[in-house]
Every structure is written in structure tokens, then in C-alpha cells.
Short mmCIF file of the C-alpha atoms (twelve columns), coordinates in Angstrom:
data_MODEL
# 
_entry.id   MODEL 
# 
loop_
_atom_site.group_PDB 
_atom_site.id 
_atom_site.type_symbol 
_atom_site.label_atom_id 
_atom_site.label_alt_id 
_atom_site.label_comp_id 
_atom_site.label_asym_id 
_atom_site.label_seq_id 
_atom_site.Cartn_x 
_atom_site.Cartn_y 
_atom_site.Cartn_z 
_atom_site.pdbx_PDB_model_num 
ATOM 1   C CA . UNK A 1   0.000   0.000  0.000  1 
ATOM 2   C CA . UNK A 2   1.246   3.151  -0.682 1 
ATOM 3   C CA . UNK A 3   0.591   6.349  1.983  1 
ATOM 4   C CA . UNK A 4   0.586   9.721  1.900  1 
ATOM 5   C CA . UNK A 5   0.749   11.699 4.854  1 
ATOM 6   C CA . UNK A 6   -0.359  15.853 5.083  1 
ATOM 7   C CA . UNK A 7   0.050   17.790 7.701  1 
ATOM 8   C CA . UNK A 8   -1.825  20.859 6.914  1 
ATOM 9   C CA . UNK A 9   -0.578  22.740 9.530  1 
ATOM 10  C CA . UNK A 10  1.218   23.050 13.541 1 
ATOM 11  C CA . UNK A 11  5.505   24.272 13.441 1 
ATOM 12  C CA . UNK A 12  6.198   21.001 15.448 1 
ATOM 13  C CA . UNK A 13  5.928   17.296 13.863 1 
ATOM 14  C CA . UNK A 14  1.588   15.851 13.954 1 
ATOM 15  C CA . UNK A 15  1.682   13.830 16.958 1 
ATOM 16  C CA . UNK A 16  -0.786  11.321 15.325 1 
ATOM 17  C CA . UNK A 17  0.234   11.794 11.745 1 
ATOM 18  C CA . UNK A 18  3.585   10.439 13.227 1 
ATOM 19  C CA . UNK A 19  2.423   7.383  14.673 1 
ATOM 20  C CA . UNK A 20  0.168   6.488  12.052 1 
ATOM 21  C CA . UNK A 21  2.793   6.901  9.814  1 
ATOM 22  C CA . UNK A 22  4.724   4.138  12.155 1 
ATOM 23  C CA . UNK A 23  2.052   1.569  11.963 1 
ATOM 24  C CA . UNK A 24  1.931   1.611  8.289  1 
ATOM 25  C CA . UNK A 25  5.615   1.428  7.956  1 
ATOM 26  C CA . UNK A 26  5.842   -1.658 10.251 1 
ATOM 27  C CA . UNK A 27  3.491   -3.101 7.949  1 
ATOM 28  C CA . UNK A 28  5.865   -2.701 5.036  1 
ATOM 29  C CA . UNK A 29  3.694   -0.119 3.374  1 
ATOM 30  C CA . UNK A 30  5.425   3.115  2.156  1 
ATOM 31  C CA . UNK A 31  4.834   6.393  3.348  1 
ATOM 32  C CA . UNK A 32  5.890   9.837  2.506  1 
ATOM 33  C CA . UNK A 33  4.900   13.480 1.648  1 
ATOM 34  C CA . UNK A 34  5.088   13.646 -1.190 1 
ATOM 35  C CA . UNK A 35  3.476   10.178 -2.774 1 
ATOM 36  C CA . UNK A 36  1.999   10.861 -6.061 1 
ATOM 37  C CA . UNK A 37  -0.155  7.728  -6.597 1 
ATOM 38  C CA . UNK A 38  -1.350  7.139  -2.885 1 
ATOM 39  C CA . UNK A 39  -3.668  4.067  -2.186 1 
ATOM 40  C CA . UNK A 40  -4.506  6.519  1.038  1 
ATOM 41  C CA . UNK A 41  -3.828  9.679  1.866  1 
ATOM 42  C CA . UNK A 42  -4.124  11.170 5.593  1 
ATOM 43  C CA . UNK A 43  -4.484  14.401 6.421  1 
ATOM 44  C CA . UNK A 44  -3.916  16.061 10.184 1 
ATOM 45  C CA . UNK A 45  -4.774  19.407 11.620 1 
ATOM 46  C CA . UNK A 46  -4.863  21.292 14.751 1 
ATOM 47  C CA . UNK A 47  -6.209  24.589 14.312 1 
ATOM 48  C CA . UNK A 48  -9.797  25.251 13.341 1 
ATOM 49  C CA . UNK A 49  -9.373  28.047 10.277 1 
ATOM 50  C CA . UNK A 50  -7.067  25.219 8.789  1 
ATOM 51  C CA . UNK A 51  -9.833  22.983 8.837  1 
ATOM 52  C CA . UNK A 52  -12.491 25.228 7.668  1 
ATOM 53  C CA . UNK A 53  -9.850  26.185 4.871  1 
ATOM 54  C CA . UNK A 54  -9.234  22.340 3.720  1 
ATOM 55  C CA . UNK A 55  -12.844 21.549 3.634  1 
ATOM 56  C CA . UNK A 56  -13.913 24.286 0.534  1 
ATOM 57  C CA . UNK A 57  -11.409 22.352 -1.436 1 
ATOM 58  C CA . UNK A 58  -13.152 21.247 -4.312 1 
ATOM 59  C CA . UNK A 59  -11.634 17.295 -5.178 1 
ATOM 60  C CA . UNK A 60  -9.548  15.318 -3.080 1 
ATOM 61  C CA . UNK A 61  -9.139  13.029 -5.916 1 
ATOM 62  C CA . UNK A 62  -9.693  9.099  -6.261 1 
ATOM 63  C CA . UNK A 63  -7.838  7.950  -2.886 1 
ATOM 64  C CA . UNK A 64  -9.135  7.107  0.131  1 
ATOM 65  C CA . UNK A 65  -9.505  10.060 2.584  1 
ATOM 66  C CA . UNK A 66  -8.837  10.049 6.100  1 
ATOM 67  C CA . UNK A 67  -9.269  12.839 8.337  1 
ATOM 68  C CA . UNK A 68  -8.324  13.735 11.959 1 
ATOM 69  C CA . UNK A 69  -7.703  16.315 14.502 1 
ATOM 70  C CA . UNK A 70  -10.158 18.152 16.707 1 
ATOM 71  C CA . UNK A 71  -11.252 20.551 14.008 1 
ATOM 72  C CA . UNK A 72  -12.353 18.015 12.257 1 
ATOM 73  C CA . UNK A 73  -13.846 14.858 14.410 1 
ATOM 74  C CA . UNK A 74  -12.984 13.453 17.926 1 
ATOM 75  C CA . UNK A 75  -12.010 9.820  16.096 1 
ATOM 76  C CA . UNK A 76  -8.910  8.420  18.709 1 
ATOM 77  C CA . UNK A 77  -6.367  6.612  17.126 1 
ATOM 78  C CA . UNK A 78  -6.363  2.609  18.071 1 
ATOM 79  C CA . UNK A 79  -4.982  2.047  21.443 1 
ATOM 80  C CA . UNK A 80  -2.143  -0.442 19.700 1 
ATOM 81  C CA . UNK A 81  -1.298  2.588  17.576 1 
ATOM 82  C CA . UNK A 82  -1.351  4.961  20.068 1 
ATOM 83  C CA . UNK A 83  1.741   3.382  22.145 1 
ATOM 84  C CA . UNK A 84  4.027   3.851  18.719 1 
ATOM 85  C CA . UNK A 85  6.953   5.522  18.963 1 
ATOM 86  C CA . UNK A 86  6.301   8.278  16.432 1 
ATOM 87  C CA . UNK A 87  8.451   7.769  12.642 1 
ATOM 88  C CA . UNK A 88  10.316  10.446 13.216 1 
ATOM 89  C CA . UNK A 89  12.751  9.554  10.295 1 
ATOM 90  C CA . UNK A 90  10.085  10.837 8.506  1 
ATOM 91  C CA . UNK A 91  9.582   14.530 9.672  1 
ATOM 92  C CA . UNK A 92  13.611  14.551 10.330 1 
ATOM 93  C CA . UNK A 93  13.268  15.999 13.845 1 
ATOM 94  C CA . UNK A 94  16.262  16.144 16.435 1 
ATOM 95  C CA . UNK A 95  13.409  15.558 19.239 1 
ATOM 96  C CA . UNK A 96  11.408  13.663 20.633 1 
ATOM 97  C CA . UNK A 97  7.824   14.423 21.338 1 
ATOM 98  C CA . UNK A 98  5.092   13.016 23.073 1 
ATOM 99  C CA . UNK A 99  2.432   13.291 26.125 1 
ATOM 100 C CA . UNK A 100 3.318   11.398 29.353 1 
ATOM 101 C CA . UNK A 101 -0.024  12.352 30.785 1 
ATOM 102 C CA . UNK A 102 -3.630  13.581 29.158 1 
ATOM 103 C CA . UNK A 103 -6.381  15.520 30.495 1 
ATOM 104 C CA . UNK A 104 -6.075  17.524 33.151 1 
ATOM 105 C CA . UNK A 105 -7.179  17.727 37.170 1 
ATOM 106 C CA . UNK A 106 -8.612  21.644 36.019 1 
ATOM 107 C CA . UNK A 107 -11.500 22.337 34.258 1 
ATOM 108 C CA . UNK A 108 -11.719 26.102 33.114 1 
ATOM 109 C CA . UNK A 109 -14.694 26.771 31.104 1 
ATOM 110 C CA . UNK A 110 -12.339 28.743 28.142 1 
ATOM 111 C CA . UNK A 111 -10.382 24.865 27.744 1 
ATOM 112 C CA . UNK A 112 -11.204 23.008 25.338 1 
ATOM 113 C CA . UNK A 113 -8.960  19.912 26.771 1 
ATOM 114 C CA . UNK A 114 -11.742 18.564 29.942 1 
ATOM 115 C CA . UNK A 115 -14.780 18.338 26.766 1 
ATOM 116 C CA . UNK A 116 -12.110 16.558 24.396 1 
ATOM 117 C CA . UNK A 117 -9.389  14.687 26.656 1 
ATOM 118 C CA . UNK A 118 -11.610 13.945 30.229 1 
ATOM 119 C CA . UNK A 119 -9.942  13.876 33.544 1 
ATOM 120 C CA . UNK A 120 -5.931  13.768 34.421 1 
ATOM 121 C CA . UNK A 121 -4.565  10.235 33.692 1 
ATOM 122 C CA . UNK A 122 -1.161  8.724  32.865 1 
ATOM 123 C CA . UNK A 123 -0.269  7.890  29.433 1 
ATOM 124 C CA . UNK A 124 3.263   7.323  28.270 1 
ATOM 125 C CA . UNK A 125 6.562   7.533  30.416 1 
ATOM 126 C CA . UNK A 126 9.536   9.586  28.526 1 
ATOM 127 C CA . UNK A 127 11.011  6.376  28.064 1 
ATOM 128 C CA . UNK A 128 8.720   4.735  25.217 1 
ATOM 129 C CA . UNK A 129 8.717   7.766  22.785 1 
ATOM 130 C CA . UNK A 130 12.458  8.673  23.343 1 
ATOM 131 C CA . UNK A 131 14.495  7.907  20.169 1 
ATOM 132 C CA . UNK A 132 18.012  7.698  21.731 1 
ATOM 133 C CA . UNK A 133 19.533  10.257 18.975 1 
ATOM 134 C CA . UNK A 134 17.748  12.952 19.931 1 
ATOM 135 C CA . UNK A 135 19.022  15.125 23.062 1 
ATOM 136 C CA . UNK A 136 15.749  16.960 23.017 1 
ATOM 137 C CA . UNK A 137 12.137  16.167 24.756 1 
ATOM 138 C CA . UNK A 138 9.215   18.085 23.376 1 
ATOM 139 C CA . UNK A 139 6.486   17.645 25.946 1 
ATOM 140 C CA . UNK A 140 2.982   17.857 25.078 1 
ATOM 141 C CA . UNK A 141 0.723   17.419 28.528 1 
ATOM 142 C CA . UNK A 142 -1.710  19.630 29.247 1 
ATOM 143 C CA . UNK A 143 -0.400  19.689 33.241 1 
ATOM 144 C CA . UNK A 144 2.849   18.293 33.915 1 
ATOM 145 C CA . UNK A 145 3.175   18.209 37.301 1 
ATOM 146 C CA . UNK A 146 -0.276  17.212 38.110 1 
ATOM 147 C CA . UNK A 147 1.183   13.681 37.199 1 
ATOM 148 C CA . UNK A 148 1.840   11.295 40.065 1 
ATOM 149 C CA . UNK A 149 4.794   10.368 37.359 1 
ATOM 150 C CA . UNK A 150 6.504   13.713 37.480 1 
ATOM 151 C CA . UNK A 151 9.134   12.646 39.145 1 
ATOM 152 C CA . UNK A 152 10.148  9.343  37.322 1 
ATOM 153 C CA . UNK A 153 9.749   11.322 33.941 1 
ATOM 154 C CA . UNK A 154 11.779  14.339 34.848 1 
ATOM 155 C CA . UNK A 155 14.517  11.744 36.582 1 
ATOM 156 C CA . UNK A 156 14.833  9.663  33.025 1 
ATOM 157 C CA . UNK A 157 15.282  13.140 31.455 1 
ATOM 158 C CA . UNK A 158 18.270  14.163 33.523 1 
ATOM 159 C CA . UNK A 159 19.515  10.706 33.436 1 
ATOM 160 C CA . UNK A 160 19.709  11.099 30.058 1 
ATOM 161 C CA . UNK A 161 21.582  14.449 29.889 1 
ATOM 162 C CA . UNK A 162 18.213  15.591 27.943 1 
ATOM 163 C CA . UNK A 163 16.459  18.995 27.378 1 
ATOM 164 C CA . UNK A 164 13.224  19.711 27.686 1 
ATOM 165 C CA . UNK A 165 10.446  21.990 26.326 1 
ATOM 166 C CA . UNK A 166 7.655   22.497 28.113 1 
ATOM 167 C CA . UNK A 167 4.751   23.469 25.028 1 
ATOM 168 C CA . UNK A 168 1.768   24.032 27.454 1 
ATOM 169 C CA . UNK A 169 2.236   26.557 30.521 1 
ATOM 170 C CA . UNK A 170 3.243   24.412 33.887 1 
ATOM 171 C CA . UNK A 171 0.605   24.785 36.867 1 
ATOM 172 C CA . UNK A 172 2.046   27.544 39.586 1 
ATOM 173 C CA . UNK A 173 -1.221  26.920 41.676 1 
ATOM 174 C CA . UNK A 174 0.253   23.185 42.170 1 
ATOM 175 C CA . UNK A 175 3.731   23.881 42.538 1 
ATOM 176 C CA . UNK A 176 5.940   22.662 45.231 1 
ATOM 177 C CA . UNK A 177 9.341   23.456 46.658 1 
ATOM 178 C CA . UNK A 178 9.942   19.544 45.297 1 
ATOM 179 C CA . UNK A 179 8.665   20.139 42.148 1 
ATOM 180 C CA . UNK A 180 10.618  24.025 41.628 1 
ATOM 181 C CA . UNK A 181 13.706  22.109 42.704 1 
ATOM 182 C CA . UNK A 182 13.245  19.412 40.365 1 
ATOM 183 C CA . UNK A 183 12.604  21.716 37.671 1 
ATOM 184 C CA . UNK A 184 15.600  23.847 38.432 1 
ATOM 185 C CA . UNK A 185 18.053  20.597 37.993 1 
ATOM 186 C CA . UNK A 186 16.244  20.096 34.708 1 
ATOM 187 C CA . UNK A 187 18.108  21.415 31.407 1 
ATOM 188 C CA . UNK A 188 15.311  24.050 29.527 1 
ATOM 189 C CA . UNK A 189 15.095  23.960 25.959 1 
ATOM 190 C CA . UNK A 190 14.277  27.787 25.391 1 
ATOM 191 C CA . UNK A 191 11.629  29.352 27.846 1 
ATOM 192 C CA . UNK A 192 9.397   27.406 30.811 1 
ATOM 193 C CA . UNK A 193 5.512   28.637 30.453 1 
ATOM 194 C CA . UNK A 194 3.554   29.075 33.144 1 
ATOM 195 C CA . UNK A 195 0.297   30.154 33.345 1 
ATOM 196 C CA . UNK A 196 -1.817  33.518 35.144 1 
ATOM 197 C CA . UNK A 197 -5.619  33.054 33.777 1 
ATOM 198 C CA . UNK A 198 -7.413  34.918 36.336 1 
ATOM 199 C CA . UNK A 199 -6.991  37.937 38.792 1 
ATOM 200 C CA . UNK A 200 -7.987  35.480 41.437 1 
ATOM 201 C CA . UNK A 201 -5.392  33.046 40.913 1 
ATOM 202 C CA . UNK A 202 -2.856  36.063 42.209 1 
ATOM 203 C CA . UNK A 203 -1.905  34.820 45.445 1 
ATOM 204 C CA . UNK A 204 -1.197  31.399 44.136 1 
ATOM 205 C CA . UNK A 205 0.668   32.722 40.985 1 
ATOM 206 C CA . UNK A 206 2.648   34.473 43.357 1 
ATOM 207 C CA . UNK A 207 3.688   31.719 45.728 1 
ATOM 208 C CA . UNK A 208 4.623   29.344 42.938 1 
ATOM 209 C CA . UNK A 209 6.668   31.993 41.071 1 
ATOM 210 C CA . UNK A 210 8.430   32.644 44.417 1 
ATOM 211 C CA . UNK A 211 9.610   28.854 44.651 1 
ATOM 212 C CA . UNK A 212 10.467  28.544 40.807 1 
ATOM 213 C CA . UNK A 213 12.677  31.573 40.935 1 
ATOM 214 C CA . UNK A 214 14.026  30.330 44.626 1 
ATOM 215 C CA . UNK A 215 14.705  27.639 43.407 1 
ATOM 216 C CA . UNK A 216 17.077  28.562 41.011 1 
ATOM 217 C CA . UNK A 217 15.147  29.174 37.793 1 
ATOM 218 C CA . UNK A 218 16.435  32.164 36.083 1 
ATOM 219 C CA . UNK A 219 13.406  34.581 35.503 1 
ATOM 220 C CA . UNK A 220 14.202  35.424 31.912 1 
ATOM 221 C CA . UNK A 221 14.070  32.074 31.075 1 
ATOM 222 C CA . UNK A 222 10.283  32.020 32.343 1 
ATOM 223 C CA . UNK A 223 7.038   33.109 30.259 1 
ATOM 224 C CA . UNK A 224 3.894   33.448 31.946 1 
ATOM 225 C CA . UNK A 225 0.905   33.266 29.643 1 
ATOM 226 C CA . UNK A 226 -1.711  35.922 30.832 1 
ATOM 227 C CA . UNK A 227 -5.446  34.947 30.008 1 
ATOM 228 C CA . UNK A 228 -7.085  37.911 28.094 1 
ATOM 229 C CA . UNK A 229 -10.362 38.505 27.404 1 
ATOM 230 C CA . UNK A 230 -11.966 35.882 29.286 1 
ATOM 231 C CA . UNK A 231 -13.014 37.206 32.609 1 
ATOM 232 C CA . UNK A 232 -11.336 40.295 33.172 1 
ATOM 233 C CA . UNK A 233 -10.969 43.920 32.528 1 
ATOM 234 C CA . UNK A 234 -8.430  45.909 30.542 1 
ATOM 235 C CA . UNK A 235 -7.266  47.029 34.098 1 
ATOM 236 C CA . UNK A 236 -6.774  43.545 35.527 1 
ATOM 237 C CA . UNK A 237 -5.009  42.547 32.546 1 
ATOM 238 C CA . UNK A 238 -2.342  45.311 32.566 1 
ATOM 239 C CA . UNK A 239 -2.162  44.962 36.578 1 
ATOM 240 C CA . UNK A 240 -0.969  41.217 36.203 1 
ATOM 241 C CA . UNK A 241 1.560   41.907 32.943 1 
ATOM 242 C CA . UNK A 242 2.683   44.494 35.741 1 
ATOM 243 C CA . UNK A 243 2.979   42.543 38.679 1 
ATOM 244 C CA . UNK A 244 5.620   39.685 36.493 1 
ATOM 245 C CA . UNK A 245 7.024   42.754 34.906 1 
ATOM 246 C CA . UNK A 246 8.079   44.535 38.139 1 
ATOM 247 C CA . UNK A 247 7.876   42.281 41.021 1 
ATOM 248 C CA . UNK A 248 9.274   39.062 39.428 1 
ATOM 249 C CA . UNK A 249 11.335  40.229 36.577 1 
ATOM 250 C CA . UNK A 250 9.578   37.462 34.270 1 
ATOM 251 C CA . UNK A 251 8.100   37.933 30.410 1 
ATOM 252 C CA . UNK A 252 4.287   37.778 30.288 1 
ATOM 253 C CA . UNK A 253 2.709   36.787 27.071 1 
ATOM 254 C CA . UNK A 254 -0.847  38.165 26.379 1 
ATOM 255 C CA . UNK A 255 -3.431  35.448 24.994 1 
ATOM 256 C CA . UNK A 256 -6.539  36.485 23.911 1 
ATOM 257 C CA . UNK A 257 -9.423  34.530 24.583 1 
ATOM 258 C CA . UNK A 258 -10.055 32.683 21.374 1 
ATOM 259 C CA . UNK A 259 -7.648  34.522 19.566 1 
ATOM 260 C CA . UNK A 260 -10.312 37.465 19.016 1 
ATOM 261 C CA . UNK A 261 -9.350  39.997 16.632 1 
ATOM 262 C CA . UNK A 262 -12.859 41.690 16.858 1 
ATOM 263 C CA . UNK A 263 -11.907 44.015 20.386 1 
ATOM 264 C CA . UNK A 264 -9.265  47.093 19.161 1 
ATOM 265 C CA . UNK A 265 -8.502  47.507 23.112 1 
ATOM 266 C CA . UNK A 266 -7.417  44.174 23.876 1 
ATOM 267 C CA . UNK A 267 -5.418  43.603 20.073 1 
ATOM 268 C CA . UNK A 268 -3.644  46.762 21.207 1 
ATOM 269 C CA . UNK A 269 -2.930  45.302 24.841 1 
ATOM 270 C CA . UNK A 270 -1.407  41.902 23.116 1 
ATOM 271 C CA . UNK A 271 1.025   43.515 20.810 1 
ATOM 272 C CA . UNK A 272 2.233   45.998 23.669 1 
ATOM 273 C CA . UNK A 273 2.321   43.937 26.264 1 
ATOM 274 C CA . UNK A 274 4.223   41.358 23.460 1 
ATOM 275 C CA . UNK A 275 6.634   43.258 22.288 1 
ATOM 276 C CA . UNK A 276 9.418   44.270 24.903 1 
ATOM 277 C CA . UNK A 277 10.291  47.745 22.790 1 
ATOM 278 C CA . UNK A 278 6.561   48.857 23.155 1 
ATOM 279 C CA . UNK A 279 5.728   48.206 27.390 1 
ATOM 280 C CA . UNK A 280 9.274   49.701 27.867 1 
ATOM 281 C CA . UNK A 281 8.722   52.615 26.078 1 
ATOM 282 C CA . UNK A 282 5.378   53.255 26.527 1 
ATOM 283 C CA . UNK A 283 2.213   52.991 29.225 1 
ATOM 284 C CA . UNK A 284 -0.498  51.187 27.770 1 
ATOM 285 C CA . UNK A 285 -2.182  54.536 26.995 1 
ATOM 286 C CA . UNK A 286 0.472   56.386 25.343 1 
ATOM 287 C CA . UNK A 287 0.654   53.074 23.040 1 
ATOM 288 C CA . UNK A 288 -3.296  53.508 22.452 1 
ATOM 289 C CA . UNK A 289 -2.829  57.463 21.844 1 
ATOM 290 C CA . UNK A 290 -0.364  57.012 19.210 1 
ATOM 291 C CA . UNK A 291 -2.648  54.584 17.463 1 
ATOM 292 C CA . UNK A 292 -5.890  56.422 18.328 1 
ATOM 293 C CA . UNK A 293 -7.569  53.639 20.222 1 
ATOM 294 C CA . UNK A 294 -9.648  53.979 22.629 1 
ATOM 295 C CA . UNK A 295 -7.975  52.490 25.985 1 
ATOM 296 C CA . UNK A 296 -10.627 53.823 28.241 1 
ATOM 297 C CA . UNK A 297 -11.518 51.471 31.703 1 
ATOM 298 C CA . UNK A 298 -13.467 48.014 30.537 1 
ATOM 299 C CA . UNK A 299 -12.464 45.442 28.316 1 
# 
């Protein structure tokens, strides 16, 4: 059989895609990109507008179709195909990527994880989707450290001389003097996220920054995504950009709720709370005046 596999979209390798591609190669079928005859053809996407985008096309041609993602279906992959190792010969990565936990223990109503992925459970350890050439981990779980297997999965990553990235933001609300330690011992690859979603998640933001940074975790290498447009004001917004700005030295990272483009205030608050040259230079309001937007209280 001959396979094609598309990823239409997502800078880092199609989780699924990859282990797909796996199970058809053990088979002895052969699978590539760029396949001009395929028998099947499987296409993978994460983002929604991707989705809506590949859908207009008008002919797929004469091969068998097979779509997946959450924009497009919640179809899981086999449970024997799940526990692949991903063919990353394929996508020629120099990491390794994979979940070692899904769901999460949280369920905010702006996630879209609880409705699609359930409740916190264990999943893989480091050790089954580690290719031994790579010095990298990619980690895909939703909440680390809310993993009873923290430990052993961030001890086979040191072991292993390894670095890590972190793609979703880390749980402060959770975090431990154990767990800060642990992930001060731990090589970074690039910035750790964390997360600051609400104005009343301050005092627990707070705490667990306090430990990371005690710990030994240099603040520029830490990102703190700040929840925008969900539940809060303009004000409360700008007050907790301030608060990592000033008090902890960190870099937050504005994410608007949904990735609306349809508010003027809160576009203007991610690209100058985003961009390092604009919050140093400027207050939030001067940034508005120059642009003529309206910045005035309310979001």
C-alpha cells in the first residue's frame, strides 16, 4: 500500500500523523509526503481556520480520505497505535515528542482539553517515545506536574543528559518546593511557560513563582501566559503583565481569549504587552494614543 501523509498545519511534527505513519511502515507499506499515486492519503490538523480552509477544497481526488484532529472529528487513534513511537525519520526531527499524561485535574470553562481529553490520567513515560539520537524532549501534557509520574519522567530526562520543552504553561497553583527544585536541575530547551488566567489566581501565581525563581530558575528564562479577554478587565489585565514585569522580573505573554481579533482595546494590549520595545517605552495609553484607540476602563 502506498501512503501519503499531510500535515496541513502546527511548526512542530503531527503527533498522530507520526504514529500512524509508524504503523503503516511496520506493515511494510510506504509512506511519505510527497506520494503521487497514494492508495490513502491522511491528512492532520490542529487549528480550526485550517480545517475550515481544507474543507472548501473542491476534489480530493480518487484515494481514500482520512481525516483527523479536533477541528475536524474526535475519532482516537487505536490504542495499539497509540503506544508507537512516532516515525520520526520521517519529519527529520532532532526531538522527541510526546504526552506522558492527558487531560487535566482543572476544568476552566475557556479549555477546550476537559470536553475533548476527560480527567488527568497517565499515558506514556519519557522512556517509550524517546528515540536515543535525539538530546531533546518536546512535551505535550496539558499539566505536567499534576502527574503522580513527574518525578520518574523528569529523573529519566536528567539521566539522560536531555532537554526539555515544556509546550503548554506548567501549573504555579500546584507547585511545590519539590517540584521548583526538580525543575531547576532540569536542562530548559528555550523558555518554561507558566500560566496567570485569572486575577484570582494572584496569590497562588505568586507563591509558585516565588519557589520557581528560589529555586534557582532564572526569571528570563520564564514566560507566563496571561489569560485575556476571558473574565477580566483591561485594568486587571495590565495589573498582572505588571505585577511579572516589576515584582518578578519574568516575560508575560498576552493570549486572547479565542484569539479574538474583533476588540481594538485588547489587540492593542497583546502587541504591547508582546513586544518588549513597546511596554518599555510606553504605558499602555500612550501606546493607544499614538494609534488612536480607545484604551478607556473596561475590556
Amino acid at each position: 500500500m502506498k501512503v501519503k501523509i499531510v500535515q496541513l498545519d502546527g511548526s512542530i511534527m503531527n503527533l498522530a500523523l507520526s504514529k500512524i505513519a509508524r504503523y503503516h511502515h511496520n506493515q511494510g507499506d510506504a509512506v511519505s509526503f510527497e506520494e503521487p499515486d497514494p492508495d490513502i492519503i491522511y491528512y492532520g490538523a490542529i487549528f480550526d481556520w485550517t480545517a475550515k480552509k481544507f474543507k472548501n477544497q473542491k476534489s480530493l481526488g480518487p484515494a481514500k480520505v482520512v481525516c483527523g484532529g479536533y477541528p475536524f472529528n474526535d475519532v482516537q487513534l487505536p490504542a495499539d497505535v497509540e503506544k508507537l513511537m512516532p516515525l520520526y525519520d520521517l519529519w527529520k526531527t532532532d526531538y522527541s515528542l510526546g504526552y506522558t499524561s492527558r487531560g487535566c485535574i482543572r476544568k476552566c470553562d475557556f479549555c477546550i482539553v476537559p470536553k475533548k481529553e476527560g480527567s488527568m490520567r497517565d499515558y506514556q513515560s519519557v522512556s517509550e517515545f524517546h528515540d536515543p539520537h535525539h538530546k531533546r524532549i518536546v512535551l505535550l501534557d496539558n499539566n505536567f506536574f499534576a502527574s503522580p509520574k513527574w518525578i520518574e519522567n523528569l529523573a529519566y530526562i536528567n539521566d539522560h543528559h536531555l532537554k526539555v520543552s515544556f509546550c503548554q504553561g506548567l501549573d504555579l497553583r500546584i507547585m511545590t518546593d519539590e517540584m521548583a527544585t526538580a525543575l531547576a536541575m532540569t536542562k530548559l530547551d528555550g523558555q518554561v511557560h507558566f500560566a496567570f488566567d485569572h486575577m484570582s489566581d494572584e496569590p497562588m501565581v505568586r507563591r509558585g513563582l516565588a519557589k520557581v525563581i528560589g529555586a534557582g530558575v532564572k526569571p528570563e528564562y520564564i514566560s507566563v501566559y496571561v489569560l485575556a479577554g476571558f473574565d477580566s478587565t483591561i485594568e486587571e489585565d495590565i495589573k498582572r503583565c505588571s505585577i511579572l514585569w516589576d515584582e518578578y522580573h519574568v516575560h508575560p505573554f498576552v493570549m486572547k481569549y479565542n484569539g479574538t481579533k474583533a476588540n481594538p482595546k485588547l489587540n492593542a494590549l497583546a502587541r504591547w504587552a508582546n513586544r518588549p520595545a513597546c511596554h518599555r517605552n510606553h504605558t499602555f495609553k500612550e501606546y493607544c494614543d499614538q494609534r488612536a484607540i480607545a484604551c478607556e476602563k473596561g475590556a
